[in-house]
C-alpha positions as CSV (number, residue, x, y, z in Angstrom):
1,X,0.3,18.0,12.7
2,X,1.2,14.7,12.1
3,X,1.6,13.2,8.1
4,X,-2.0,11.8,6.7
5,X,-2.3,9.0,4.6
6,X,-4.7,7.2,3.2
7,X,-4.7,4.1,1.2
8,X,-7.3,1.3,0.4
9,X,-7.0,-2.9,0.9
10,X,-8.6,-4.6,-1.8
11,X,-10.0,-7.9,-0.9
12,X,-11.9,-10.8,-2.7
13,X,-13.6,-14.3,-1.7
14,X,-11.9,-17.6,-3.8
15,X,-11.9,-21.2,-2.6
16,X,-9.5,-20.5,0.3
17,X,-12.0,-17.5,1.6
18,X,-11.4,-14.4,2.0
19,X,-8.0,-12.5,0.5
20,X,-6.6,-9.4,0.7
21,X,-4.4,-7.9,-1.8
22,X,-1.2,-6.7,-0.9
23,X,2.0,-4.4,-2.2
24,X,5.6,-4.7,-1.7
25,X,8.0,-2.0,-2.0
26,X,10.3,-1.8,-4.4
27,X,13.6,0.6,-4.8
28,X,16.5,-1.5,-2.9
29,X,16.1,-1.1,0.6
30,X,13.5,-3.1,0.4
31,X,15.0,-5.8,-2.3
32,X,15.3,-9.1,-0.5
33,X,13.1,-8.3,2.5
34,X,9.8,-10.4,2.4
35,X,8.7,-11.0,5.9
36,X,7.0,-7.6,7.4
37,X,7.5,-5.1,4.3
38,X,4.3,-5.9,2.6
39,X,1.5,-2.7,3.0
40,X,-1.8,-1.9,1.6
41,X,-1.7,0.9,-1.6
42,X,-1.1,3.8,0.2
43,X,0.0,7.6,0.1
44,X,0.7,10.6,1.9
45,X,-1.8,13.7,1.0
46,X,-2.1,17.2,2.0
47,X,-5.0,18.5,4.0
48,X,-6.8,20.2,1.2
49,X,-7.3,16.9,-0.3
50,X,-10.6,14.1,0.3
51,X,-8.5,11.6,2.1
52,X,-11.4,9.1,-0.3
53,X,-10.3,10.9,-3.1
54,X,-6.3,10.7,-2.1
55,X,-6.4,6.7,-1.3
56,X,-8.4,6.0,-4.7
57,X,-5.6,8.2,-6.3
58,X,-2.7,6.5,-4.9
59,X,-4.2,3.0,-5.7
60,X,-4.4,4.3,-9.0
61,X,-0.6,5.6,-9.1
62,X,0.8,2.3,-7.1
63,X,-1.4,0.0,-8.9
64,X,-2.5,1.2,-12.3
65,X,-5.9,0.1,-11.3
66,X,-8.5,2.1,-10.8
67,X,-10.9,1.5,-7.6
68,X,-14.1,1.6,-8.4
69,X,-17.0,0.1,-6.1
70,X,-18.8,0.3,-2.4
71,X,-16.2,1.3,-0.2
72,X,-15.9,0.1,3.5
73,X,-14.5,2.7,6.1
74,X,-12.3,0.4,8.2
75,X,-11.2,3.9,10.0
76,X,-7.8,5.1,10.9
77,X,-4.6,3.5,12.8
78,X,-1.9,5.9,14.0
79,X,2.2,4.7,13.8
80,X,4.5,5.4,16.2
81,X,6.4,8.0,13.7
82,X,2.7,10.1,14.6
83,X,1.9,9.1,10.6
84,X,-1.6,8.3,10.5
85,X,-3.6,6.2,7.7
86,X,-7.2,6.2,7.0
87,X,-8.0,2.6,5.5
88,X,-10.9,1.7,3.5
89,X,-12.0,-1.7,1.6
90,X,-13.4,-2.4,-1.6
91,X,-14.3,-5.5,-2.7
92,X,-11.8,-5.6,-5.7
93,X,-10.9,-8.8,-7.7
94,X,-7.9,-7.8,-9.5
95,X,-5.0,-9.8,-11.4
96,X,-2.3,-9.4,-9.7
97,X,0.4,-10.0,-11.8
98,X,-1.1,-7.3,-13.6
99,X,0.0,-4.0,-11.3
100,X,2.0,-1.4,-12.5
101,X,3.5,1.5,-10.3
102,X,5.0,4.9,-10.8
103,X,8.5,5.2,-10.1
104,X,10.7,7.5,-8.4
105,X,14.6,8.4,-8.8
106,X,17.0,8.2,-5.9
107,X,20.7,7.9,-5.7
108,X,21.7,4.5,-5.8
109,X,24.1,3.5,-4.2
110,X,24.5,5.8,-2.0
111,X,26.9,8.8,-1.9
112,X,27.5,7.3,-6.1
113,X,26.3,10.0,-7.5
114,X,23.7,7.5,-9.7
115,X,20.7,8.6,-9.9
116,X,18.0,5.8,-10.9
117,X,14.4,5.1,-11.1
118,X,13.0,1.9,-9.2
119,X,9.1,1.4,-8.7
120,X,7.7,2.4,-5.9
121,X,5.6,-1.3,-6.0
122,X,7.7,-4.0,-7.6
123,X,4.9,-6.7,-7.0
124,X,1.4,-7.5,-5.4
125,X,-0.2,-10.5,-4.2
126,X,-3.1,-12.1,-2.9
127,X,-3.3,-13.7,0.7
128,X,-5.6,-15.3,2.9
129,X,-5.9,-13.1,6.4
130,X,-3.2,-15.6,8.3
131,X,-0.9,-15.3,5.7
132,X,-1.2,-11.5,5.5
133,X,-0.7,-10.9,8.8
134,X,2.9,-12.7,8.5
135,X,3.8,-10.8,5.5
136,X,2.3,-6.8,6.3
137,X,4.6,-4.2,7.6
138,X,4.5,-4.7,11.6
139,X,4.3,-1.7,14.2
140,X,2.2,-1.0,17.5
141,X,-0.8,0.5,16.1
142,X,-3.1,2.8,17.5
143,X,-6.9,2.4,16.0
144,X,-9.6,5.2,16.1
């Protein structure tokens, strides 16, 4: 069985049309990198789980927002590690400077010995579709 997970991509109309909202990594592999390593608020969830339920959680955890509204199925896309996301919308009009994540603890550096906490989303940000297609996490995608 491949991993499930399920995350939601907030969006909004302003004066340059329609935005999505976007999350970038944090922890240091990703420190530095712009281009390609933004995602949608998303998480991994076991089977027992509402994959609904799971993608409002994780938005919750990686955002410190909660998601409230009509939500849009946009259905699922499958990666090429076999991982496969189911993606829903919500019409959402956030402040972005606003989102706080949960953190997690890895060794840093490596083989150090260090253990420290990063967030598991350092920032968000609004973008227009052109622009967020530039800046999300790229991959051959399979859709269902």
């Amino acid at each position: 069985m491949s991993v499930q997970s399920a995350g939601i991509l907030p969006y909004r109309w302003s004066d340059n049309g329609l935005e999505v909202l976007l999350v970038h990594p944090g922890g240091p592999f990703w420190s530095g990198k712009d281009e390609g390593a933004w995602s949608i608020p998303k998480g991994i969830y076991e089977e027992i789980e509402n994959p609904l339920q799971a993608a409002k959680r994780e938005f919750r955890e990686e955002t410190g927002f909660e998601a409230d509204g009509e939500f849009m199925d946009l259905g699922t896309i499958r990666q090429p590690s076999r991982k496969t996301i189911h993606i829903w919308a919500l019409k959402l009009d956030l402040d972005a400077d606003r989102v706080r994540s949960n953190k997690f603890t890895m060794q840093w550096p490596r083989k150090s010995g260090i253990m420290m906490q990063f967030p598991e989303i350092d920032r968000a940000e609004w973008f227009d579709i052109e622009r967020s297609r530039q800046k999300i996490q790229k991959g051959p995608i399979v859709c269902s």
